[in-house]
N, C-alpha and C positions, 0 to 999 in steps of 0.2 A: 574419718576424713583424711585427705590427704594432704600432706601438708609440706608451703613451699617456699622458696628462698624468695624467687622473682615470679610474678606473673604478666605474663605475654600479652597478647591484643587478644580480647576474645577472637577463639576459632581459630587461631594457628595452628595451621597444622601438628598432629602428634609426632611427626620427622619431617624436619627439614631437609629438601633433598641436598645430597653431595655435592660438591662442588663439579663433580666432570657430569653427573645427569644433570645439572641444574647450566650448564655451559652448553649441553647438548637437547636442552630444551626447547629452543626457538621459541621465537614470536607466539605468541596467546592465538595468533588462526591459525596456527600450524597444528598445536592441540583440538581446537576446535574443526579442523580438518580432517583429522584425525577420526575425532568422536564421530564425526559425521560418516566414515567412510565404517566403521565400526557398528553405526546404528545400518547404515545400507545393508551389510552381508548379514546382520541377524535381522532384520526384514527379511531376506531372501531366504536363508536358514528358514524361516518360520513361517514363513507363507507356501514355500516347496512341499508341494504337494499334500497341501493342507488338509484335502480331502480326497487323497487315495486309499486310505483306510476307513475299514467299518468302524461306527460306533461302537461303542465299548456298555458296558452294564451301565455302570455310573453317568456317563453321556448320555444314554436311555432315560434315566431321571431323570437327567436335566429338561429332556425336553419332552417329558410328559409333564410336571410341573409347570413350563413355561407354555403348557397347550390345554391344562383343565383350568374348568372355569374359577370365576373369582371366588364363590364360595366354597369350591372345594379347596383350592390354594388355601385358603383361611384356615381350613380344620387343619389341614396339610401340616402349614406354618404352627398349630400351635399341639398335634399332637405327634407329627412324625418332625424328618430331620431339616425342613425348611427354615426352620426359625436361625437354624446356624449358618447358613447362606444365602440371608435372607435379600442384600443389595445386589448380588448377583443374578438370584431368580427374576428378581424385579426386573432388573435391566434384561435377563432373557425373552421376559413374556412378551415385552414390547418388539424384540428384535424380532421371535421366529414370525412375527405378523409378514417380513417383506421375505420372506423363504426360508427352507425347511430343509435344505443339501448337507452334508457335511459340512462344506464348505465355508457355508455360509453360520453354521451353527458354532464353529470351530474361531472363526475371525474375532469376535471380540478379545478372545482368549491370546489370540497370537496379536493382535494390537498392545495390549498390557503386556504380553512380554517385549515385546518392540519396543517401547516409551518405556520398560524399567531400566534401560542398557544408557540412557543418558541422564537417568535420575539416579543411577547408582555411582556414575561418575562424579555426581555433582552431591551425594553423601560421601563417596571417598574421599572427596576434594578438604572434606572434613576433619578426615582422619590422617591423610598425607600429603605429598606434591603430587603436582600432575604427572608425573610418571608414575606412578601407582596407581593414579586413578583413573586412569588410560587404561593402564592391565587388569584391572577390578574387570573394566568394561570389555574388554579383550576377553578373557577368560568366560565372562556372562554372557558373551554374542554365543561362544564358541561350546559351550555347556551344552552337553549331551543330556540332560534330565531338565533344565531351562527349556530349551529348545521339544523338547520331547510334552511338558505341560502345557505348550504355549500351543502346540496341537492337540488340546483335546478341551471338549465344552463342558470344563468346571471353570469353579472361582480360582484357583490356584495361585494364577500369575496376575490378578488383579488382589490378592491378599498381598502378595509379594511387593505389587505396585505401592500399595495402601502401606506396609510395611516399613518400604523406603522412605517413604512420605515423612512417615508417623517420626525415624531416626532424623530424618534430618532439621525437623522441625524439633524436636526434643535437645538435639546437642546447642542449637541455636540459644534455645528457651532457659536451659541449665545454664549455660555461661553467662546470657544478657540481661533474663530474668526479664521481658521481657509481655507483658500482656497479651500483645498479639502473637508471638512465637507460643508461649502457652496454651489458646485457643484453636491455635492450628494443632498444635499437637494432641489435641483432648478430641476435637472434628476426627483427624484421622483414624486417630485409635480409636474411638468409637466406630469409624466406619470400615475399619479392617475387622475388627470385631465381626461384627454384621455380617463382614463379606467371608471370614470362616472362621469359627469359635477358636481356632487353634494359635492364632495370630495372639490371643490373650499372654502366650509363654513367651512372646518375644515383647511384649507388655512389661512382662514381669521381671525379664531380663535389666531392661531400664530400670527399672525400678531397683533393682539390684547393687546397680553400676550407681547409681545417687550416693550411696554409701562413700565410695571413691571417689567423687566430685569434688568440686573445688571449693572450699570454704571459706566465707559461710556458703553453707547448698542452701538452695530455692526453696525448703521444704515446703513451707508455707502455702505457696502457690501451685507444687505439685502434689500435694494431698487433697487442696480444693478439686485439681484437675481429673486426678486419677477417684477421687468420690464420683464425681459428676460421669466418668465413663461405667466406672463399675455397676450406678444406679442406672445409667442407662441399659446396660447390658444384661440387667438384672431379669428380663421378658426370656432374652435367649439361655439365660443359665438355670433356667427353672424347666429346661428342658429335661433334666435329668431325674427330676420331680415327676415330671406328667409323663414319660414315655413307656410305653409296657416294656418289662423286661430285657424282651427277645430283641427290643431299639439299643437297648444298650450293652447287652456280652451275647459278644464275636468270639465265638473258641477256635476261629481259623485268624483271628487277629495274633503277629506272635509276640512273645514273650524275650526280654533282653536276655542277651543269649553271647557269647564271643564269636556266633555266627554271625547273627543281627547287626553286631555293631561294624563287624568286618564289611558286612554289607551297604549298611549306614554309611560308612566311609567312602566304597564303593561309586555309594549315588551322591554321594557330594563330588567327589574327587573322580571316577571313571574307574573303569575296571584294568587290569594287568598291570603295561607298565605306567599306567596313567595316573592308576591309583599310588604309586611307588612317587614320582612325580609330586603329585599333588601333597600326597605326607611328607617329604619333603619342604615344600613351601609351605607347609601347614608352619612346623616345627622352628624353620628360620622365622616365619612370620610375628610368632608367638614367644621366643627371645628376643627380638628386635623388641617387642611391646613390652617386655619384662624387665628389658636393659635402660628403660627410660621413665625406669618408678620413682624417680627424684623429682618429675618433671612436672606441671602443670598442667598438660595435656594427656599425662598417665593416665585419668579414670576414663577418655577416650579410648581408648587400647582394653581397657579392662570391660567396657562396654561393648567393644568389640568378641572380646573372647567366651562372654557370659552370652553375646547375642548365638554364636557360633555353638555352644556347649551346654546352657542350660534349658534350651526346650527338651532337648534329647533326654538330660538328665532327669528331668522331671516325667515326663513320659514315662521314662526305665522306670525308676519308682510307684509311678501308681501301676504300671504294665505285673509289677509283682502279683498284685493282689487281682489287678483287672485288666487283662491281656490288651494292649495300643499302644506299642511298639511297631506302629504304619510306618515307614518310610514319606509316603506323603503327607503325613501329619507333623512331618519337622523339614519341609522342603522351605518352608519361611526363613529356614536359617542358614542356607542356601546361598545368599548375596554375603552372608558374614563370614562364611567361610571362603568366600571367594574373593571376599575383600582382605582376608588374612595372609591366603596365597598372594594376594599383589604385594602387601606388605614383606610375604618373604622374598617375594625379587628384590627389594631393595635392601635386605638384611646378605641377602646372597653380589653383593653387585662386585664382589672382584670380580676381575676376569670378564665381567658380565654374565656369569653362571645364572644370577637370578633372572634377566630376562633370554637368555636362551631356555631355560625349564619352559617359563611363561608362553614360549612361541613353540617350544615341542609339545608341549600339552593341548594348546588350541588344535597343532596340527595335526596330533595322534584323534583330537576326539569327531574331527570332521569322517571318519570312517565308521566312528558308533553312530552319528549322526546319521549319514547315508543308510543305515541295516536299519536304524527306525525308521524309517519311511516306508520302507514295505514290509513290515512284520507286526502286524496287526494285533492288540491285546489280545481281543476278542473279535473270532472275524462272523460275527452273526447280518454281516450282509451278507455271505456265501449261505448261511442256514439258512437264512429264509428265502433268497431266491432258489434254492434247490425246492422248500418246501413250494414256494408260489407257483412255483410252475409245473411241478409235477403232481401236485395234488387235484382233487377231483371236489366238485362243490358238494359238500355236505362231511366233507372227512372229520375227522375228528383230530386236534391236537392240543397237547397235555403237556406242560412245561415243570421242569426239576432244578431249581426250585421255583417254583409259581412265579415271583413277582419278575422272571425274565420274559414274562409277557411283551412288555412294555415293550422288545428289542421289533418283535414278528409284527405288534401293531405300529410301530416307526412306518418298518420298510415295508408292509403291506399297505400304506396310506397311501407311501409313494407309487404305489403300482399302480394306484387308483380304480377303473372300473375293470382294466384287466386283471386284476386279482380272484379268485374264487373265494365263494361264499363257505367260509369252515367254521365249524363247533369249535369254541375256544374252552378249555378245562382247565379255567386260572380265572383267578378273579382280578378287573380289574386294578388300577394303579388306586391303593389304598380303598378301594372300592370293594362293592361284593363281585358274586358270579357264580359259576358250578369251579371247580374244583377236583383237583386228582379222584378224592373219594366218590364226587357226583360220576364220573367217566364210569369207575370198578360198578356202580350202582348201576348203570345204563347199560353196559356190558354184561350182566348179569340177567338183566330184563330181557334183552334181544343182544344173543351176541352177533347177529350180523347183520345190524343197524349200518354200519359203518364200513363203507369197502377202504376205505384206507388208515388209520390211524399213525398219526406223526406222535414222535416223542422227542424233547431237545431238553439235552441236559447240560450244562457248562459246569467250569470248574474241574473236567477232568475227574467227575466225578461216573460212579453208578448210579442208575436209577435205583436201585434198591437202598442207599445212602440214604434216601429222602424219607419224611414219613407218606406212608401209603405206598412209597412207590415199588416193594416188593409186592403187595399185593397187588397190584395195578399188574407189575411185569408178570407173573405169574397166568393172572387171568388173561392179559394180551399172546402168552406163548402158547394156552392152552386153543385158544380161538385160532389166530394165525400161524403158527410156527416161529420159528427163531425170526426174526426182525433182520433186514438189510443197516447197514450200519455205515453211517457217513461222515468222517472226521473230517472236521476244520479247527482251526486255531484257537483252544479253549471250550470247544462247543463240539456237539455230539449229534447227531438226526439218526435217531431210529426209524426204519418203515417196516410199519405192520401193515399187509396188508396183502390182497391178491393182486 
């Protein structure tokens, strides 16, 4: 515990600001003016060109899940990976009912990130004065990886919503002790939970930071809390129980590495001089919070830094033995590092160094920003209108690895009756169907069943990478000759064919 001479009003801020930012503050609408003109440009940010890019693999899930029926959802939910974004599918399945565009697939996503950029000011609001909590939200409009999640249809940026939720309800609860701060905080966290299994490490970060709390701490009331979330969570963490192996190690997942973490830093903070920047603000932010360990509102700060540091760390540790070291598996910690950089502007404020960084950072990341908009993860909207339209009814195509099925029946839905009737050699989404080896079986029967044969392979990968698919290419070379070969972004179109 940590321990104090005087204690403050609950929730005073962890810094009081200065006397010349606290002079140059203005009027409470002038911050709220502020915020607002802050939420407008990441609205715009995040809705710009929401759907000029193809869906991506992961996006494909999303919106096969949110398009099978109720009883397959259910096996879905409880033998593959729904169970772990379970509030999100939910809220999709209802959505794609009023359309099926990017665009439209994409907007819930970029909503939650919109509405985190004023709930994050108002958790910073927590942890400093409004000049920090302003640059929290400056820095979170203007976030290149923010911004870049808030376009694509996962749970991400409503884990991150649910996230803010969860802290800001939690600093209330610990200081007021307080029933209903409590109840909100158990609601949340249970509901970030649900919305992605990984939002648990920013759980446990809390939980962490109580040590450091102001005593006596809450325990009482937060073991009842944290009981009551863990048994509820208890459906989705039994997933690691029931899933077949192949659900659970990724040996293209990597491993903590001094690449990794440079990286890691990277997607929090930006790349070149942003990244320079940003470690910077890291480091002032993180002495300013280290310089105020006498304080009362220290275990905030120390709250802050376990939010920012120990998903990651944890991750690294189990990554030893079982490679999940994702960069988007610790994007929840995201707002904590960003809320550390606003802390170092005000650690930085001679001169006003700290918020010139703050305003060259925003300005340098608007140009990462712009390159994501048209550079597509995965651009399997170019594959498959190449395949749709150039194929012939009854061709055959064969996917590496199978379950990227999912991407060719998207965008073939969308083409509707103009589309051609083709042999699919992939099994549905968690479903049956024929298969790479059925294709080699069929090929062998009659090899010129088939005037065209497609093959699409992602990941920059070979077909021969895959199992069967050396034997697949083999018997396709011997029947057609070498295959025409069609790159797009991530994704490969073989044509076999006359």
């Amino acid at each position: 515990m940590t321990e104090v001479s005087a204690k403050p009003r609950a929730c005073e801020p962890i810094f009081a600001e200065s006397p010349a930012l606290a002079a140059d503050r203005g009027p409470r609408r002038r911050a709220i003016l502020v915020l607002t003109l802050l939420t407008l440009a990441g609205a715009w940010l995040r809705l710009w060109h929401l759907g000029s890019k193809s869906l991506w693999l992961d996006e494909g899930a999303t919106v096969a899940l949110a398009r099978t029926s109720w009883p397959h959802f259910a096996w879905v939910w409880w033998h593959g990976e729904a169970s772990l974004q379970t509030i999100y599918f939910l809220l999709m399945r209802g959505w794609v009912q009023a359309g099926l565009s990017e665009t439209w697939l994409r907007l819930p996503a970029a909503l939650f990130g919109i509405a985190s950029i004023p709930l994050l000011y108002a958790v910073a609001r927590k942890f400093a004065g409004t000049s920090v909590a302003l640059a929290a939200a400056a820095l979170l409009t203007f976030s290149p990886t923010h911004v870049d999640f808030s376009q694509e249809a996962r749970s991400y940026t409503l884990g991150i919503l649910l996230v803010l939720a969860a802290t800001y309800f939690f600093v209330l609860a610990v200081e007021r002790d307080r029933p209903r701060d409590w109840a909100l905080w158990t609601i949340c966290g249970m509901a970030a939970f649900y919305t992605h299994d990984f939002t648990a490490l920013v759980l446990g970060a809390q939980a962490a930071a109580l040590f450091f709390g102001p005593s006596p701490a809450p325990w009482r009331r937060f073991l009842v809390c944290a009981a009551i979330i863990f048994f509820a969570a208890i459906p989705g963490l039994t997933y690691i129980f029931r899933a077949p192996p192949e659900n659970l190690h990724f040996t293209w997942m990597p491993r903590p590495s001094a690449r990794e973490i440079r990286h890691l830093a990277m997607f929090f903070g930006g790349g070149g001089v942003k990244a320079a920047i940003a470690l910077l603000l890291w480091i002032a932010g993180a002495i300013a919070i280290l310089r105020k360990r006498r304080e009362y509102a220290f275990w905030r700060g120390v709250l802050l830094l376990l939010w920012a540091i120990l998903p990651a760390t944890i991750l690294g540790l189990i990554s030893l033995r079982e490679p999940l070291f994702l960069q988007r598996y610790m994007v929840f910690s995201l707002p904590a590092t960003v809320l550390l950089a606003a802390m170092g502007m005000d650690g930085l404020r001679k001169w006003r160094l700290g918020l010139l960084l703050v305003v060259a950072l925003c300005a340098f990341s608007l140009s990462s920003i712009a390159k994501q908009y048209s550079r597509p993860r995965e651009d399997w909207r170019g594959a498959s209108h190449l395949v749709l339209v150039s194929a012939s009814p009854g061709d055959a195509v064969v996917f590496f690895p199978f379950y990227t099925r999912n991407m060719l029946d998207y965008y073939r839905d969308r083409y509707g009756a103009s589309a051609p009737l083709l042999r699919i050699f992939a099994p549905g989404f968690y479903s049956g169907g024929e298969d790479a080896r059925n294709l080699r079986i069929a090929l062998d029967r009659n090899p010129h069943q088939f005037r065209q044969v497609w093959v699409l392979v992602a990941r920059k990968k070979r077909m021969q990478d895959f199992e069967e698919g050396a034997a697949v290419a083999e018997r396709l070379q011997s029947i057609f000759g070498a295959p025409a070969e069609h790159k797009f972004a991530d994704v490969t179109v073989l044509q076999f064919g006359r």
